[in-house]
Residue frames as qw, qx, qy, qz and C-alpha x, y, z in Angstrom:
[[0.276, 0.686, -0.650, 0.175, -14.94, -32.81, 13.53],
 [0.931, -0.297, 0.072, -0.200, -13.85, -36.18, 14.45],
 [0.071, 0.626, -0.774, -0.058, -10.64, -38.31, 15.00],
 [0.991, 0.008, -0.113, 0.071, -10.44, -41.92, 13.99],
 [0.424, -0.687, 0.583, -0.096, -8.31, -43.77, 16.38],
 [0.822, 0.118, -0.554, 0.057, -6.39, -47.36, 14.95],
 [0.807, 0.037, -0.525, 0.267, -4.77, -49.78, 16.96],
 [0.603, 0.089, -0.274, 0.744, -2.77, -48.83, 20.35],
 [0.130, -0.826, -0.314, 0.450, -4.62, -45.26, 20.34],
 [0.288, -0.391, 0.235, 0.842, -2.62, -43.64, 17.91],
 [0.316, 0.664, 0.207, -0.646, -4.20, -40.99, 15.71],
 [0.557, 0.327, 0.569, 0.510, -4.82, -41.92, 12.13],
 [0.002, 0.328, 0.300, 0.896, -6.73, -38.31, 10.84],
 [0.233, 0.386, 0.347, -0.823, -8.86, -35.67, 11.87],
 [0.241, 0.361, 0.825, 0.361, -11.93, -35.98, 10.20],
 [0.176, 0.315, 0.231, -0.904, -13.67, -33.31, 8.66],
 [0.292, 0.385, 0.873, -0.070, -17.03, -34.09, 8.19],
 [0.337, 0.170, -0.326, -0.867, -20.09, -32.74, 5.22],
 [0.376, 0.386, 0.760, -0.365, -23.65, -33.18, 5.31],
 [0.122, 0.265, -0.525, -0.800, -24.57, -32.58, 1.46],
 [0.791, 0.266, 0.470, -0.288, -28.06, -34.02, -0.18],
 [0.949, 0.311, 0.047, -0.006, -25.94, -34.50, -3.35],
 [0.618, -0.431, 0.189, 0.629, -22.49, -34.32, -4.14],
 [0.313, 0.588, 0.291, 0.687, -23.20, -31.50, -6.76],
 [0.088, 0.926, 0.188, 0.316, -23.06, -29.25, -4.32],
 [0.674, -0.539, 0.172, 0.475, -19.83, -29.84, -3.42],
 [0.445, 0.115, 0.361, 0.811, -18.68, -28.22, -6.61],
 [0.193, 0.566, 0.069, -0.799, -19.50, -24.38, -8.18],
 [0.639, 0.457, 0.601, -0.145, -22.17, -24.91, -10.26],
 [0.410, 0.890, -0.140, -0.144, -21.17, -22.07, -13.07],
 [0.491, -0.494, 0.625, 0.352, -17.95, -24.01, -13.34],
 [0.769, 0.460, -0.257, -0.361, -18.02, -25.36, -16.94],
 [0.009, 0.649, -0.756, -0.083, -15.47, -27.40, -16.37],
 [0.654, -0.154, -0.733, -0.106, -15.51, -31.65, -16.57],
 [0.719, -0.655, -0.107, -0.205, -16.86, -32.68, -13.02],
 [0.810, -0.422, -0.027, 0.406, -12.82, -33.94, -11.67],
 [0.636, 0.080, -0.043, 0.766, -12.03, -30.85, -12.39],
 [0.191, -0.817, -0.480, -0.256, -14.44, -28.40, -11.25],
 [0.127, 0.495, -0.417, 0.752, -14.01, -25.98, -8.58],
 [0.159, -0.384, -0.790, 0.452, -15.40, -26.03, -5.09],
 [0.219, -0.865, -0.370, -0.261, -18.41, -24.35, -4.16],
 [0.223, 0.476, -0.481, 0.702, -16.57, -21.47, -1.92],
 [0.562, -0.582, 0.254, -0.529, -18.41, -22.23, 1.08],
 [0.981, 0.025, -0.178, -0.069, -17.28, -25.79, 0.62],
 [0.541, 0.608, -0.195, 0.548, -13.91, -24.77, 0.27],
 [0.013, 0.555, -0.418, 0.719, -13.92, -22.47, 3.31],
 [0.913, -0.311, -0.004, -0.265, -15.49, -25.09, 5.48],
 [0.852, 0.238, -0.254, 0.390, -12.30, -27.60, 4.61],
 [0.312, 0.589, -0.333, 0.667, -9.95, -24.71, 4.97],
 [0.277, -0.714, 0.139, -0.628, -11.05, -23.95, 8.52],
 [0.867, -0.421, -0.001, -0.266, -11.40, -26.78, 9.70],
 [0.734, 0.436, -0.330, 0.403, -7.97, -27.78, 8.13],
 [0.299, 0.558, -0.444, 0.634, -6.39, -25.36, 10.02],
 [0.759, -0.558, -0.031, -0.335, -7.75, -26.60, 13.26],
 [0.967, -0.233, 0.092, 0.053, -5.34, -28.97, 13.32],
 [0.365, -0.649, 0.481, 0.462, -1.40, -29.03, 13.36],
 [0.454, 0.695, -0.425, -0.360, 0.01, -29.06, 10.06],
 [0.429, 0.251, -0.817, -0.291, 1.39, -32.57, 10.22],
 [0.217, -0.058, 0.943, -0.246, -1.24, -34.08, 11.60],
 [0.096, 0.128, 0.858, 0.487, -3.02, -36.17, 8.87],
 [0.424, 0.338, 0.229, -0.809, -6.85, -34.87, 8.17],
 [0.144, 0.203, 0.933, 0.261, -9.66, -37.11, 5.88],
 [0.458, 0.077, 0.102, -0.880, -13.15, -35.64, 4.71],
 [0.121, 0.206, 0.971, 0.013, -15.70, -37.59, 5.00],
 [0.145, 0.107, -0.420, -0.890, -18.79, -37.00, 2.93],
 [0.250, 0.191, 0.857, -0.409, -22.56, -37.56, 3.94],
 [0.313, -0.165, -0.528, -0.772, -24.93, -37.42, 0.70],
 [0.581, 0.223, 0.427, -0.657, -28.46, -38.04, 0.63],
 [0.813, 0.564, 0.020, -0.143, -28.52, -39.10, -2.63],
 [0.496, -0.349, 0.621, 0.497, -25.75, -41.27, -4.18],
 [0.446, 0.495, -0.454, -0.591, -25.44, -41.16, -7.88],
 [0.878, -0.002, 0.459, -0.132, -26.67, -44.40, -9.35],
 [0.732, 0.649, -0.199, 0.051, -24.29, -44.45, -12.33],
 [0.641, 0.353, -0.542, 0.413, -20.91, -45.11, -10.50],
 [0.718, -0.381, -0.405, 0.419, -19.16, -44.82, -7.54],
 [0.105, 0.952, 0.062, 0.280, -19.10, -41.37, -6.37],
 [0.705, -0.644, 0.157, 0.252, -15.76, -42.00, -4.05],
 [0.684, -0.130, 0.273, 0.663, -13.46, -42.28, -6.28],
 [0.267, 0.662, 0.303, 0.632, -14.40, -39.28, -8.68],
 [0.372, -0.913, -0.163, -0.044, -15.12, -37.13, -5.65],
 [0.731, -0.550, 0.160, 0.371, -12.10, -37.98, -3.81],
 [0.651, 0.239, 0.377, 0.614, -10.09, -36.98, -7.45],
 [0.087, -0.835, -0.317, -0.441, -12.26, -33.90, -7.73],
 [0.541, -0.823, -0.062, 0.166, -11.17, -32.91, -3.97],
 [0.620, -0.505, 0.170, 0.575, -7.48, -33.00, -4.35],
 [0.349, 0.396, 0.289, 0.799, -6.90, -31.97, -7.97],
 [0.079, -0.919, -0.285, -0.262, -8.66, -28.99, -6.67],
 [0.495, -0.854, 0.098, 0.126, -6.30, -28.20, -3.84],
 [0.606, -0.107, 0.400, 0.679, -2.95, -29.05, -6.14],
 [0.326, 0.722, 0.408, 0.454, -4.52, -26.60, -8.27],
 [0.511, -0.849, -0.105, -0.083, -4.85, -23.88, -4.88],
 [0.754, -0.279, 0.153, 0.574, -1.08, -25.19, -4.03],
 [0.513, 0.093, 0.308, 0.796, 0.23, -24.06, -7.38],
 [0.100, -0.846, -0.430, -0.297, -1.98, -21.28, -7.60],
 [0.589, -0.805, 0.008, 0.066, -0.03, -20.10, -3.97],
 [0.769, -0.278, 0.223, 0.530, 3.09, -21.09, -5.01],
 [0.355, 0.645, 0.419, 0.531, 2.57, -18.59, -7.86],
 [0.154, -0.866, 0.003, -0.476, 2.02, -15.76, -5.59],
 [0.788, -0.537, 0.088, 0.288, 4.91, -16.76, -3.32],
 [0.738, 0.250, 0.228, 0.583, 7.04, -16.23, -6.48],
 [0.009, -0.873, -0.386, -0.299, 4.92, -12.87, -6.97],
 [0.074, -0.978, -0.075, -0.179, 5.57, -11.69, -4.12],
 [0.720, -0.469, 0.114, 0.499, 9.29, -12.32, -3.83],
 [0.389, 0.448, 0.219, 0.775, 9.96, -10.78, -7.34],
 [0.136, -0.906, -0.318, -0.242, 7.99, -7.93, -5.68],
 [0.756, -0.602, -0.041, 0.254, 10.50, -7.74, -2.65],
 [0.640, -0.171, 0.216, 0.718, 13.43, -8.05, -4.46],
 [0.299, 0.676, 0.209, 0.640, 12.11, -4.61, -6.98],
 [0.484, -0.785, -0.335, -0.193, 10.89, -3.22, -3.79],
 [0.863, -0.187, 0.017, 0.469, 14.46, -3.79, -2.35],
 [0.545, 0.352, 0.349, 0.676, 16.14, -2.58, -5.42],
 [0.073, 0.779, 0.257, 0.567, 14.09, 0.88, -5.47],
 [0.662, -0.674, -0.254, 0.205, 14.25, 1.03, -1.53],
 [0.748, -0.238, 0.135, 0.604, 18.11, 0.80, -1.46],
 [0.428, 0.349, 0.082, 0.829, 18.86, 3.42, -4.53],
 [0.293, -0.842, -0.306, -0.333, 15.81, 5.79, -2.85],
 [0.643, -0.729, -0.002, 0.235, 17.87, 5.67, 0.59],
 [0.778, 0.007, 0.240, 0.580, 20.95, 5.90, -1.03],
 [0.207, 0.436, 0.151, 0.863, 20.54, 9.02, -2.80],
 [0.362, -0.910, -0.041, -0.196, 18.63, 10.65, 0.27],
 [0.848, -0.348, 0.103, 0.387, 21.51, 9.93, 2.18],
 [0.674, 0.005, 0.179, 0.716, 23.83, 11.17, 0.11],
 [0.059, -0.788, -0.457, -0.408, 21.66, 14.19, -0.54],
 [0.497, -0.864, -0.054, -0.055, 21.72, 14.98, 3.22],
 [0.750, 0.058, 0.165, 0.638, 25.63, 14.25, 2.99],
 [0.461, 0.393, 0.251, 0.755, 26.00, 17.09, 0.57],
 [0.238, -0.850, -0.121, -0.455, 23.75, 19.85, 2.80],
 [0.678, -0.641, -0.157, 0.323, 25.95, 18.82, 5.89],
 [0.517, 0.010, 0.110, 0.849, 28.75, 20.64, 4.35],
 [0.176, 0.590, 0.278, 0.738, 26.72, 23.56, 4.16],
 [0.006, -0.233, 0.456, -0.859, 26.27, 26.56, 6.50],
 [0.070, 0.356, 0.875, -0.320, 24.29, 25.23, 9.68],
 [0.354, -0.099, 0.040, -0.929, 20.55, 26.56, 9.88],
 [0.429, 0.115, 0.871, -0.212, 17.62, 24.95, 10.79],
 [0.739, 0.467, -0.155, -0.460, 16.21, 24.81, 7.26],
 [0.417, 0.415, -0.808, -0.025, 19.15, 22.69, 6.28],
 [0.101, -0.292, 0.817, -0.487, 18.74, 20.99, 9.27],
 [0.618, 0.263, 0.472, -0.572, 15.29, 20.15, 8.73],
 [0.634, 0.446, -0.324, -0.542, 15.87, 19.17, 5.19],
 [0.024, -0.494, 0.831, -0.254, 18.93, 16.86, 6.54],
 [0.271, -0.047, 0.916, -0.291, 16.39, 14.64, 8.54],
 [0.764, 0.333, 0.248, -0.494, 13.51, 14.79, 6.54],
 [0.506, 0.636, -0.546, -0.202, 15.71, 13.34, 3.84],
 [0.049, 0.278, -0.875, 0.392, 16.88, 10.77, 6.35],
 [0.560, 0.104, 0.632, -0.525, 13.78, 9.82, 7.37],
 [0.740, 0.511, 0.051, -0.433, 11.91, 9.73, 3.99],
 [0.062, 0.528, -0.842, -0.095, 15.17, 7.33, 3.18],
 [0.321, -0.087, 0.858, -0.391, 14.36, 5.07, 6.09],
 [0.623, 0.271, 0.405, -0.612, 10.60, 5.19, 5.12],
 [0.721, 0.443, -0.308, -0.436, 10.57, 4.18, 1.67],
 [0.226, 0.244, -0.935, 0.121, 12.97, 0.50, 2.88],
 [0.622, -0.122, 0.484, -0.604, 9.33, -0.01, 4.70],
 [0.823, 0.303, -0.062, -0.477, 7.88, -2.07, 2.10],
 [0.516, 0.297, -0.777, 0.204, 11.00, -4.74, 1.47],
 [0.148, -0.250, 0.776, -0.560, 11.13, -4.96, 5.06],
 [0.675, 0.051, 0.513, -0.527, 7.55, -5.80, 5.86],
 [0.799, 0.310, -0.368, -0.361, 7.43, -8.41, 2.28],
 [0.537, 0.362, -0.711, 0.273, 10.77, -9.80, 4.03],
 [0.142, -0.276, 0.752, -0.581, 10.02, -9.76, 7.51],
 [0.337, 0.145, 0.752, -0.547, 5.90, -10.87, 7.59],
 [0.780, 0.188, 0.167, -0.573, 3.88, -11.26, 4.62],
 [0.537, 0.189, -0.727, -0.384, 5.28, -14.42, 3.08],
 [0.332, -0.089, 0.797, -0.497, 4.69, -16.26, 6.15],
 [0.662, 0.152, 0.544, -0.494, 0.87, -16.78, 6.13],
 [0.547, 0.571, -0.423, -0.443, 1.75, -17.58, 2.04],
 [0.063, 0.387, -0.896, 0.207, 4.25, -20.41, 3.55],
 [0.336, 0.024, 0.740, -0.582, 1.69, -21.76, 5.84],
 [0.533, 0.441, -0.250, -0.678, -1.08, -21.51, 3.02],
 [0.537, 0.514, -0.594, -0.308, 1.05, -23.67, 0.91],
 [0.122, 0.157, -0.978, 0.054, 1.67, -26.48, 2.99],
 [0.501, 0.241, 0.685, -0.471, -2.01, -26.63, 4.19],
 [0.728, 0.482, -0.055, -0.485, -3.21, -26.58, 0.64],
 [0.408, 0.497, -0.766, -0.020, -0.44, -29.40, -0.14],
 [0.132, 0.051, 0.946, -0.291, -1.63, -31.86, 2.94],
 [0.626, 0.339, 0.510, -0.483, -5.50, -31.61, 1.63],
 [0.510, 0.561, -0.545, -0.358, -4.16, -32.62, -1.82],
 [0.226, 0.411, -0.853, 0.228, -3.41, -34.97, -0.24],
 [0.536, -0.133, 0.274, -0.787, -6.71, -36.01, 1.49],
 [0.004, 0.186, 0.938, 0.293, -7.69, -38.97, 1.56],
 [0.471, -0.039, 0.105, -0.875, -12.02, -38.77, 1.10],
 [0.148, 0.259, 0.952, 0.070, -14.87, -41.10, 1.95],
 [0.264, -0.092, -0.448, -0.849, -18.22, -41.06, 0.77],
 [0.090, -0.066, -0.993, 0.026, -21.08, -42.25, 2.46],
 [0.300, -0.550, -0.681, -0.380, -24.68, -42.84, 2.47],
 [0.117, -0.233, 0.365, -0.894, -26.36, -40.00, 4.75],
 [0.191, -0.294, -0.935, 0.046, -29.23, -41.58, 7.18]]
């Protein structure tokens, strides 16, 4: 991990660096796909990611790339560097999918939550009117509770798991964004 500095001092990008003898194994071999549209290898992949997240979200990040071997048919920067992001706009929308996911989830989750409490509630309602005892009394709160309990799920979709989804999305949206060099490993 490096930072190139321009002018003044001010921080152009974190660099996250890859020592690779070709640039085929920056991709998953069993991919069939064309090559600028492969997949990463997943250790590639989780390398990026990690390092990604080293670093504040808006502050800019490059990968630089150290083959051994360059391809002697073209320039391997610009296909690479095409290959990198379409991958991670893929990842984005991929995330943004299961943001969607799990709000539809929420809102059923919600939905069932709400009528579930509702009709305990009203349930326990209808035994208060009846003569005290501590059966009733026990049904009363278990009914009440087993309301309460069943609004868990909504809560915890709404309160804490889209977050790390959120967070995800914009890191997989700034390495789309990546810019990548390529260069000759000594």
């Amino acid at each position: 991990m490096n930072q190139d500095t321009g002018n003044q001092g001010k921080t152009t990008a974190h660099r996250i660096e890859l020592n690779l003898k070709d640039m085929n194994q920056l991709f998953n071999t069993m991919d069939p796909s064309p090559f600028h549209e492969r997949d990463l290898d997943r250790d590639a992949e989780e390398f990026i990611v990690s390092w990604a997240r080293e670093f504040a979200i808006s502050e800019p990040v490059m990968m630089v790339l150290h083959l051994s071997e360059l391809p002697k048919e073209r320039e391997p920067q610009p296909l690479i560097e095409h290959a990198v992001q379409h991958y991670f706009e893929y990842r984005s929308r991929i995330n943004a999918r299961d943001f969607k996911h799990l709000m539809r989830d929420g809102r059923q989750s919600l939905l069932i939550g709400l009528l579930f409490l509702a009709a305990c509630l009203t349930i326990s309602k209808l035994l208060a009117g009846q003569a005290p005892g501590t059966f009733l009394n026990l049904m009363r709160e278990s009914l009440s509770i087993a309301g309460w309990v069943a609004m868990w799920r909504p809560m915890e979709i709404y309160l804490y798991e889209w977050w790390p989804l959120r967070r995800r999305a914009k890191l997989f949206e700034k390495l789309s964004r990546m810019p990548v060099q390529v260069r000759k490993h000594e």
